[in-house]
N, C-alpha and C positions, 0 to 999 in steps of 0.2 A: 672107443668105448664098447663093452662087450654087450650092451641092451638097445645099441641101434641098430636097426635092421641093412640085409645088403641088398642090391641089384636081385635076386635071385627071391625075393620076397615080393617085388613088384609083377603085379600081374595087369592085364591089358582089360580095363572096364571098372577097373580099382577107381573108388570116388574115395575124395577127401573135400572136407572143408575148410579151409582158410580163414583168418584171422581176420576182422572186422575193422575199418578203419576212417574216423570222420575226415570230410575233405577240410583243411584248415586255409580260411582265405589268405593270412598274412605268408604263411610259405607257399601258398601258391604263388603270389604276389615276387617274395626274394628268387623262388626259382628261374618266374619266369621273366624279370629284371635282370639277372645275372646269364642267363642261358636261351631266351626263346621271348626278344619281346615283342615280340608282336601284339595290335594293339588286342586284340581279341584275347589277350591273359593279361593284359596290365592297365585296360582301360576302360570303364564302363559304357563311358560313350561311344567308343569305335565299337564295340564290341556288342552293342544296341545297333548299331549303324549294320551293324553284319548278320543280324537278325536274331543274337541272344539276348537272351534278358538278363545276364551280367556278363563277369566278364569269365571264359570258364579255364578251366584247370590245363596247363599245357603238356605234350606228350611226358616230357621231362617229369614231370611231376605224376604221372600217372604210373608210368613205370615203374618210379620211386616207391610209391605205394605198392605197388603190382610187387615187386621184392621181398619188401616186409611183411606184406599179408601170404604168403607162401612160405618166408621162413619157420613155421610152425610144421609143415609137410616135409623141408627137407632136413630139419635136425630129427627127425625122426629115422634117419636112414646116414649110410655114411656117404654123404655125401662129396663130389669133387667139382671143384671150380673149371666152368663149364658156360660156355657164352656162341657155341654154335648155331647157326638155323633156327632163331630166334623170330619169329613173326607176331607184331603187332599191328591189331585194328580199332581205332577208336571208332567206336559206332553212334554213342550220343556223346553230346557234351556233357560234359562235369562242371558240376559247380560248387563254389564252400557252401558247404555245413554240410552237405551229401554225405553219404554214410553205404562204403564200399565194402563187398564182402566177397570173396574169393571161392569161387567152386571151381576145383580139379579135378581135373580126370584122364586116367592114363591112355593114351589111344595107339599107340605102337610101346614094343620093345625090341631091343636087337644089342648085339655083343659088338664091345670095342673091337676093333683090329687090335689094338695094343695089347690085349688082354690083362685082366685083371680088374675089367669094368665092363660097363654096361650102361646102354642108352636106355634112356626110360623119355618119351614126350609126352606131353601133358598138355591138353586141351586146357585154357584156365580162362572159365569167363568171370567177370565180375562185374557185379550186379548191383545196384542202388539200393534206398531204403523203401524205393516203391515195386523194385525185383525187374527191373529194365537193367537191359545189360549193355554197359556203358563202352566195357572195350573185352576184345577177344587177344587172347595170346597163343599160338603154340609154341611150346617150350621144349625143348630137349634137355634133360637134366642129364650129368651123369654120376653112377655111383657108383662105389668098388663092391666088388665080390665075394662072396663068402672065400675066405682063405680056406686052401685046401691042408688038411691035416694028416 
């Protein structure tokens, strides 16, 4: 598409915001039944027993989010599928009906070895309805190049 931006348009301090997303208990509940069940995502009373007051949202599931409220930042750019040096931090627990919101921010850039791309990482905290920030990620995106003409 000729109206997405490339690597060479990201610059280091660049903020975006991210898409907003309510935490839903029932897919917390299927995610972390099928992938992560520990009792503290699939149980009220373990997960009282563990000093929450329900039961909260498991990595899986936050991630999940963390994707979706970001892909608003990376269709804007031509984006490549890209899964290196990925770090995540849950800082507070999540819980349903919570209501997540995504702030990005570029903190390094550097060119592929392969060329024809470029790394772009992204600080991306996300933040609650009371603006406590529940988990951190650095992200390393990467996105192709302005084609030379």
């Amino acid at each position: 598409m000729a109206d997405k931006l490339y690597f060479e348009d990201i610059e280091v301090g660049q903020k975006f915001a991210g898409d907003t997303i309510a935490v839903d208990r029932e897919l917390m509940l299927t995610i972390a039944s099928n992938f992560d069940d520990q009792g503290m995502h699939t149980d009220t009373e373990s997960a009282n027993a563990m000093g929450f007051k329900d039961i909260i949202a498991s990595g899986a599931y936050i991630f999940a989010v963390a994707c979706k409220t970001v892909k608003c930042i990376t269709d804007q750019y031509h984006f490549l599928p890209s899964g290196r040096g990925i770090e995540v931090s849950f800082v507070r627990p999540v819980y349903a009906g919570d209501v997540l919101t995504a702030h990005a921010e570029v903190v390094s850039t550097r060119a592929s070895e392969k060329g024809g791309r470029g790394w772009a990482t992204f600080k991306v905290d996300y933040v609650n309805q009371d603006d406590v920030t529940v988990a951190e990620i650095s992200w390393p995106w990467l996105f192709r190049t302005r084609p030379v003409e």
